[in-house]
C-alpha positions, 0 to 999 in steps of 0.5 A: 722542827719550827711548829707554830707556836715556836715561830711565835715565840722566836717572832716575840723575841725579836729574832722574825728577821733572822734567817736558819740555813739548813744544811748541808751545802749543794755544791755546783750552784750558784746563791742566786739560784739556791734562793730562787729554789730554797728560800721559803717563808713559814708564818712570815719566818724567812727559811732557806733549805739547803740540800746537796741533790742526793739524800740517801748514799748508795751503801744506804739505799741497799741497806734500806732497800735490803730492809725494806724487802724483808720487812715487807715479805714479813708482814705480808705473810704472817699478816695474810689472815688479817689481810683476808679478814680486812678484805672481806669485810671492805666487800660485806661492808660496801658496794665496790672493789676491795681494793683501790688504786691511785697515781702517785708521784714516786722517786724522781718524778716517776707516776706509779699506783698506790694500793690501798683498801677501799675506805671510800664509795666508789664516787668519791672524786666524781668532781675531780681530785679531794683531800679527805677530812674530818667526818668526810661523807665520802668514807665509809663506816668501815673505812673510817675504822681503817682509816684511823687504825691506818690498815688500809694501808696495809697493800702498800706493802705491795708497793715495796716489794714491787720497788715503787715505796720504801717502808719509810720514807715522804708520803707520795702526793698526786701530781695536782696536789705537788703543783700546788705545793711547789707553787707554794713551796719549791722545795718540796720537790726535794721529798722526790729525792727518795723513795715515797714511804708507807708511813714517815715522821711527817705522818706520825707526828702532824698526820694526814693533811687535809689543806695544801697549807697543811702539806706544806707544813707537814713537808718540813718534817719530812724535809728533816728526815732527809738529814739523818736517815738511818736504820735507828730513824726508821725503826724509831718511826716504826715504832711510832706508827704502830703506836698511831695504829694501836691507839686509833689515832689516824684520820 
């Protein structure tokens, strides 16, 4: 993954004109509507994405939906207490519903509902559609704890049972924020390839985005993770959300 500080370095030693091709190759398309789709520019470093229209072949899309399943029935019903415990508390803790839904652009286009615990009030988008930040007034305490530890997440699990979300896989966006990133970076709508996930790479490694720049640049993780999904990826970003949970470091 090219982070800023490594465009820099390649600018600095002379390779800014250079262009990386990320395969694989999308047959039956013509290179002028390649670009058209896939050309990209990153800090002024000039990219074309290359993607052969289908992420995931279907003997693993079974297995990871077989996975997905289990793993999600799992956590649901040995995680029940906590799910009690973190629904009481959102309701003593704040006026409002426990839970809160919202629009989410799924696979290949389709809208569904996201579930999460509250960790807003309940007029948080009053004036139409934010992204949250740092110190946000719009979080409350509570929802601050869950935010950073990621527990509100928890009733997505919800979302994977029901078939709308893997376990892993590009975090969902809201139809207003995807126009905005394709205008800005056409190939996002490669993410809608596969199902959205509870977590992904670009979440435990760049987090929550607070800008649509910031998404672009997360995109290109998750743009990775297309490339090479597998059992062994999964478990690995798993494992490092769990960390990210532990350790409190989420927004």
């Amino acid at each position: 993954m090219l982070r800023d500080s490594q465009i820099q370095e390649m600018s600095a030693s002379g390779m800014s004109e250079q262009t990386i091709v990320v395969p694989n190759v999308m047959l039956k398309t013509s290179f002028s509507s390649l670009i058209e789709h896939n050309f990209a520019h990153y800090a002024d470093f000039p990219l074309i994405l290359i993607n052969r229209g289908e992420a995931v072949d279907l003997s693993t899309r079974f297995f990871k939906r077989c996975f997905d399943v289990i793993f999600a029935l799992t956590v649901m019903l040995i995680g029940l207490p906590i799910f009690l415990l973190l629904a009481c508390i959102t309701k003593l803790t704040s006026r409002g519903p426990v839970f809160y839904k919202q629009e989410r652009i799924g696979l290949h286009e389709k809208p569904f509902y996201i579930y999460k615990f509250r960790s807003m009030r309940v007029d948080a988008e009053q004036t139409g559609p934010q992204l949250a930040s740092d110190e946000d007034p719009r979080i409350t305490p509570w929802g601050k704890f869950m935010r950073k530890t990621r527990l509100d997440e928890l009733p997505q699990f919800w979302n994977v049972l029901k078939g709308d979300m893997a376990v892993v896989g590009p975090r969902p966006e809201r139809a207003h924020f995807i126009e905005q990133i394709v205008a800005k970076a056409p190939n996002y709508k490669n993410l809608l390839t596969v199902k959205p996930g509870i977590t992904s790479i670009g979440q435990v490694n760049f987090g929550y985005a607070q800008t649509v720049d910031e998404m672009c640049e997360r995109m290109l993780l998750d743009l990775q993770y297309l490339h090479g999904i597998n059992f062994f990826s999964d478990m690995s970003i798993i494992l490092k959300t769990v960390k990210v949970m532990v350790q409190g470091k989420g927004k």
